[in-house]
mmJSON file of the N, C-alpha and C atoms, coordinates in Angstrom:
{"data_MODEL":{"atom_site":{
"group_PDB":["ATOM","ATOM","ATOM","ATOM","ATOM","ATOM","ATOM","ATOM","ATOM","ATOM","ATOM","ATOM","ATOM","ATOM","ATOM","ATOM","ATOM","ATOM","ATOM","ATOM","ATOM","ATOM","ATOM","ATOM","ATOM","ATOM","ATOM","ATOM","ATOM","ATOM","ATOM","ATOM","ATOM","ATOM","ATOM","ATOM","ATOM","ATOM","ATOM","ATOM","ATOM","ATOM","ATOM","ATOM","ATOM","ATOM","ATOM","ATOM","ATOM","ATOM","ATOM","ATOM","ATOM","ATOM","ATOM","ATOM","ATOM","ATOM","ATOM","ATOM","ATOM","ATOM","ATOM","ATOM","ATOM","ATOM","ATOM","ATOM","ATOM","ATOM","ATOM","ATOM","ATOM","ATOM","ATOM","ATOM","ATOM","ATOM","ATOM","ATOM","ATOM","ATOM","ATOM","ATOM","ATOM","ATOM","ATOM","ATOM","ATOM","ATOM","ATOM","ATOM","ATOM","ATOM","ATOM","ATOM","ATOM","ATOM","ATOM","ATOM","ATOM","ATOM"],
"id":[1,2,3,4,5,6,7,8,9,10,11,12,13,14,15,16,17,18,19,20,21,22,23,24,25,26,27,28,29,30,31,32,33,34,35,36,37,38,39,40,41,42,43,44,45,46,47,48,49,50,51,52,53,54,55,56,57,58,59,60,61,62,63,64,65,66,67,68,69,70,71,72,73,74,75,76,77,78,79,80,81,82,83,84,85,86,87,88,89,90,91,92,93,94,95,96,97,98,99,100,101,102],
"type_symbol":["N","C","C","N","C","C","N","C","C","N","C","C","N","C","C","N","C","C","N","C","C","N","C","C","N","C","C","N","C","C","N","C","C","N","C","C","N","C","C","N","C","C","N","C","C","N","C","C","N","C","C","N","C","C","N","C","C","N","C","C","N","C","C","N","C","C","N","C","C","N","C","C","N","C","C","N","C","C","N","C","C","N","C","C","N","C","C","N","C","C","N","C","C","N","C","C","N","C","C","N","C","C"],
"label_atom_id":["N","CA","C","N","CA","C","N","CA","C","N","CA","C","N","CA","C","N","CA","C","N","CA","C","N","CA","C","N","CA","C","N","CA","C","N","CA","C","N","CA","C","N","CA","C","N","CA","C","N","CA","C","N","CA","C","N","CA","C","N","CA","C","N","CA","C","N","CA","C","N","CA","C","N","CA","C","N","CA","C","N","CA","C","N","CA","C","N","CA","C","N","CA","C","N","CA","C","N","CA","C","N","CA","C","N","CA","C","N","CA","C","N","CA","C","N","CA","C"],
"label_alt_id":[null,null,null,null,null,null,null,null,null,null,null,null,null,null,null,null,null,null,null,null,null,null,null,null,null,null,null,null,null,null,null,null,null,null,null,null,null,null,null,null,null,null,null,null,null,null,null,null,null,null,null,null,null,null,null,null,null,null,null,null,null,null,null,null,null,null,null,null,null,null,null,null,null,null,null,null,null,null,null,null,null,null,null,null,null,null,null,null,null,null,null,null,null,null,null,null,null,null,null,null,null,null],
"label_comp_id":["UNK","UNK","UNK","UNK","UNK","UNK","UNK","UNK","UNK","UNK","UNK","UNK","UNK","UNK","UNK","UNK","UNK","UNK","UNK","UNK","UNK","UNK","UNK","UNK","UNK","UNK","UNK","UNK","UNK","UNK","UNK","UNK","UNK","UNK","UNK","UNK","UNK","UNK","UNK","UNK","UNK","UNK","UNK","UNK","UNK","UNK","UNK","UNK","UNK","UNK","UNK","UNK","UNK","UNK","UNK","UNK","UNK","UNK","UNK","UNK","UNK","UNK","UNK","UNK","UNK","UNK","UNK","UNK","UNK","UNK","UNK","UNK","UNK","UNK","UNK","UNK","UNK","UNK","UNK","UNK","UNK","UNK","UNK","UNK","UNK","UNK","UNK","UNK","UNK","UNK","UNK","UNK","UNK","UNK","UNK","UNK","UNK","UNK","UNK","UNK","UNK","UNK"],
"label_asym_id":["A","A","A","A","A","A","A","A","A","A","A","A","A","A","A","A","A","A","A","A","A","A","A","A","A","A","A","A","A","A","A","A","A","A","A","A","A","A","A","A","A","A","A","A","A","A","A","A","A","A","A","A","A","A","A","A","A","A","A","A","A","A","A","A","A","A","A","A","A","A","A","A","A","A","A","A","A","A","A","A","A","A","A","A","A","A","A","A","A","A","A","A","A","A","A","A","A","A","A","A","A","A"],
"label_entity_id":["1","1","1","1","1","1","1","1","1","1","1","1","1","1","1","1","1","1","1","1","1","1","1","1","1","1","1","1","1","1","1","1","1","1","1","1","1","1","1","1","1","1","1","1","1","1","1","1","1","1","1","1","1","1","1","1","1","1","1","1","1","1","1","1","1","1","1","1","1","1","1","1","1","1","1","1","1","1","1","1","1","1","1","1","1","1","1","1","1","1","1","1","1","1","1","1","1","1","1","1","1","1"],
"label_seq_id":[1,1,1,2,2,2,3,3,3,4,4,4,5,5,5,6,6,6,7,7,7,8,8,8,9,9,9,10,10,10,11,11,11,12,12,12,13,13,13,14,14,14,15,15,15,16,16,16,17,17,17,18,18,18,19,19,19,20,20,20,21,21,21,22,22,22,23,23,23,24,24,24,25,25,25,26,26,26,27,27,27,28,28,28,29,29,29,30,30,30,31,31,31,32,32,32,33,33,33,34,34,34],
"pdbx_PDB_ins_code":[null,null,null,null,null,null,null,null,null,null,null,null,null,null,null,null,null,null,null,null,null,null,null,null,null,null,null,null,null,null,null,null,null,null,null,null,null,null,null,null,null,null,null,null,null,null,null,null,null,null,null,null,null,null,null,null,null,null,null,null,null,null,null,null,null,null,null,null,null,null,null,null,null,null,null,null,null,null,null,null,null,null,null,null,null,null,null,null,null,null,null,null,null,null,null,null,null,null,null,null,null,null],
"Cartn_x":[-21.553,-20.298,-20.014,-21.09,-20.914,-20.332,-20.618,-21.394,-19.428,-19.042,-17.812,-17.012,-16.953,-15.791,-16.059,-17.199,-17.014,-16.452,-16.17,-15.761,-14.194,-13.928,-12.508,-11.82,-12.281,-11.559,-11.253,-11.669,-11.226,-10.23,-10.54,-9.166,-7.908,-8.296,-6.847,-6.179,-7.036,-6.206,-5.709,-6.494,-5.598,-4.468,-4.574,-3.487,-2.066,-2.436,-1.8,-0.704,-1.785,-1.476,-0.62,-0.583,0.155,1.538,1.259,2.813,3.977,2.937,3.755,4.406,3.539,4.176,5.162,5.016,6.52,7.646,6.883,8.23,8.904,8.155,8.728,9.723,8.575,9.326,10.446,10.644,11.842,12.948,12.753,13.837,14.153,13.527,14.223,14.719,14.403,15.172,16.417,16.64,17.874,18.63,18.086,18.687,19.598,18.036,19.008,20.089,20.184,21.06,21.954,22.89,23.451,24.473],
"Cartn_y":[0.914,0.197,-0.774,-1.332,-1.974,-1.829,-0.648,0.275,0.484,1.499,1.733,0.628,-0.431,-1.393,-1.827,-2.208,-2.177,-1.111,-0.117,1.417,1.008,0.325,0.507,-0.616,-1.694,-2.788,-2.445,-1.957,-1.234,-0.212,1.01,1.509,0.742,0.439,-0.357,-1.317,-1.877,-3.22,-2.107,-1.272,0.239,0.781,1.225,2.08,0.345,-0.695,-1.698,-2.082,-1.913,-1.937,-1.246,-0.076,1.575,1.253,0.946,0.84,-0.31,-1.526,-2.632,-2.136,-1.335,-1.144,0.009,1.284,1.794,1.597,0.675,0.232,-0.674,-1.278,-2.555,-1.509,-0.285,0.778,1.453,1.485,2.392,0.939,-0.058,-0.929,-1.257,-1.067,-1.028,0.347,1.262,2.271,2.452,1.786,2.143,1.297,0.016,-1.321,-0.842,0.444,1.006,1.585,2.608,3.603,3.092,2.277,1.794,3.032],
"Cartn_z":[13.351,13.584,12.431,12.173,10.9,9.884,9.252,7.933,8.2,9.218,9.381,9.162,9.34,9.235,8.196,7.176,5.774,5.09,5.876,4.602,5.147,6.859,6.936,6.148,5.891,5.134,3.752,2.74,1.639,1.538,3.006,2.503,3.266,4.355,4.45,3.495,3.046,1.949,0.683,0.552,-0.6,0.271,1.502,1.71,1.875,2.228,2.104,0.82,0.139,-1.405,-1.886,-1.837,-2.043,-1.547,-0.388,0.412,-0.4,-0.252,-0.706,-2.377,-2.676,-4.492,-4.104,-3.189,-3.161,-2.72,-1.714,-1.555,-2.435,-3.737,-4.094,-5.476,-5.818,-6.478,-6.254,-4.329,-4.337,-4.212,-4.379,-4.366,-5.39,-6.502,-7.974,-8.364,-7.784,-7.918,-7.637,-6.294,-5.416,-6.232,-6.97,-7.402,-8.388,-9.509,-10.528,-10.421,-9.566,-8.837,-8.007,-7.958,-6.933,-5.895],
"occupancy":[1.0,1.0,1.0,1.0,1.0,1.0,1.0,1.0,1.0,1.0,1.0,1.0,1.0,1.0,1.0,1.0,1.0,1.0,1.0,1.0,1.0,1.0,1.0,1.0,1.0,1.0,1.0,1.0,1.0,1.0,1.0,1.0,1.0,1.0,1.0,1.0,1.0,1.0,1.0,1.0,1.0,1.0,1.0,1.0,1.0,1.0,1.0,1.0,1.0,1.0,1.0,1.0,1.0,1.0,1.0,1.0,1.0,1.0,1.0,1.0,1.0,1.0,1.0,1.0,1.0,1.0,1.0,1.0,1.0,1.0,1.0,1.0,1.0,1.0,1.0,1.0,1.0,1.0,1.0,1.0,1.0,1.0,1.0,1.0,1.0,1.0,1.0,1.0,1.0,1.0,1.0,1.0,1.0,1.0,1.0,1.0,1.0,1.0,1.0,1.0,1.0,1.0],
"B_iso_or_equiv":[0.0,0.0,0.0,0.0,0.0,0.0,0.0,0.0,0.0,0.0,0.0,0.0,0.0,0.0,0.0,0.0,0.0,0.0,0.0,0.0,0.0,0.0,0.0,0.0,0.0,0.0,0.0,0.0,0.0,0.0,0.0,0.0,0.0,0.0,0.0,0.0,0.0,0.0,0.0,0.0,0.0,0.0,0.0,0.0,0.0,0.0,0.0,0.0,0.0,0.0,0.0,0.0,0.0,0.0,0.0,0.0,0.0,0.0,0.0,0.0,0.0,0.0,0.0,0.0,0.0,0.0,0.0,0.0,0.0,0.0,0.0,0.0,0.0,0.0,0.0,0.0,0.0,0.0,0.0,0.0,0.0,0.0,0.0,0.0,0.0,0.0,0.0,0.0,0.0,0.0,0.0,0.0,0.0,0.0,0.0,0.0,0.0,0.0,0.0,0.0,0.0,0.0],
"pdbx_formal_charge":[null,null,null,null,null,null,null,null,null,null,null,null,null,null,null,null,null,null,null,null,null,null,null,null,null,null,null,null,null,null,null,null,null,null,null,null,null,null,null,null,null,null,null,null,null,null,null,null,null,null,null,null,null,null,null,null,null,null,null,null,null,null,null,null,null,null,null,null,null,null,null,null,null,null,null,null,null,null,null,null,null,null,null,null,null,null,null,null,null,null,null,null,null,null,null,null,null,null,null,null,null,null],
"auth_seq_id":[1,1,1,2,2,2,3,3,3,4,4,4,5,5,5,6,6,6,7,7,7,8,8,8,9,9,9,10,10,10,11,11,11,12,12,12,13,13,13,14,14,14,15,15,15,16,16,16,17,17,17,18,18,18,19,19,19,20,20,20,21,21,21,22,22,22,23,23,23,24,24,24,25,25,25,26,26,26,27,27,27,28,28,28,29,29,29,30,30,30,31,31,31,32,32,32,33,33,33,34,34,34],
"auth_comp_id":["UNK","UNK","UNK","UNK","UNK","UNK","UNK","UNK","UNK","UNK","UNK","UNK","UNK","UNK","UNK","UNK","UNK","UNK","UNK","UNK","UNK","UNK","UNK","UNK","UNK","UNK","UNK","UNK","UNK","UNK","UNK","UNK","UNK","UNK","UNK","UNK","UNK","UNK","UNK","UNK","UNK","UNK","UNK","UNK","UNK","UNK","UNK","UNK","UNK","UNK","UNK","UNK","UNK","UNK","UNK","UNK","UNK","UNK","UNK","UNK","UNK","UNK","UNK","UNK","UNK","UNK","UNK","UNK","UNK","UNK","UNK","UNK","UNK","UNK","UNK","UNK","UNK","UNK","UNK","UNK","UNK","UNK","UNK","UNK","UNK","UNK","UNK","UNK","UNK","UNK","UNK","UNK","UNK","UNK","UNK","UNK","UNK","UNK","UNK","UNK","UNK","UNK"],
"auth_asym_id":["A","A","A","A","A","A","A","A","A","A","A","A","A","A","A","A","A","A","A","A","A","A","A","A","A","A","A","A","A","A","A","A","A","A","A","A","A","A","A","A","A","A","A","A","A","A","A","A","A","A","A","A","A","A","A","A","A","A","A","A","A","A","A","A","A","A","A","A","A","A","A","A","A","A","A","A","A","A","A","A","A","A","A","A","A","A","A","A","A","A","A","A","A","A","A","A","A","A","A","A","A","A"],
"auth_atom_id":["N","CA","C","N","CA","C","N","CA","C","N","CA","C","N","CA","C","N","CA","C","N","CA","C","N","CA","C","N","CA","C","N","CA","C","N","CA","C","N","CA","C","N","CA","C","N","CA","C","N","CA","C","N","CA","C","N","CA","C","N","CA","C","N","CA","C","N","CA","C","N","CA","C","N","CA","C","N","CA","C","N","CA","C","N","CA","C","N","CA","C","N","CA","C","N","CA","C","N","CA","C","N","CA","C","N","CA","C","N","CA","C","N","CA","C","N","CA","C"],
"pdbx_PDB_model_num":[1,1,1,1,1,1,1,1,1,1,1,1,1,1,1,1,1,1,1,1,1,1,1,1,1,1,1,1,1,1,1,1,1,1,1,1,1,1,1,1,1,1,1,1,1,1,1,1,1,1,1,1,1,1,1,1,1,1,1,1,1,1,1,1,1,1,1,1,1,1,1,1,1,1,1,1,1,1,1,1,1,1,1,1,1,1,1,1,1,1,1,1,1,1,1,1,1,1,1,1,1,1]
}}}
């Protein structure tokens, strides 16, 4: 149980990560593209 929640805190703060940058990507996109 341990061992598992050290492997789950890494990818969540990555899949966290991922999100926050496409989305911050598709809003300069749309920004470009009006």
């Amino acid at each position: 149980m341990y061992l598992r929640r050290l492997y789950d805190l890494p990818v969540l703060s990555v899949a966290g990560t991922l999100s926050i940058t496409s989305e911050a990507l598709a809003s300069l996109f749309l920004r470009i593209i009006p």
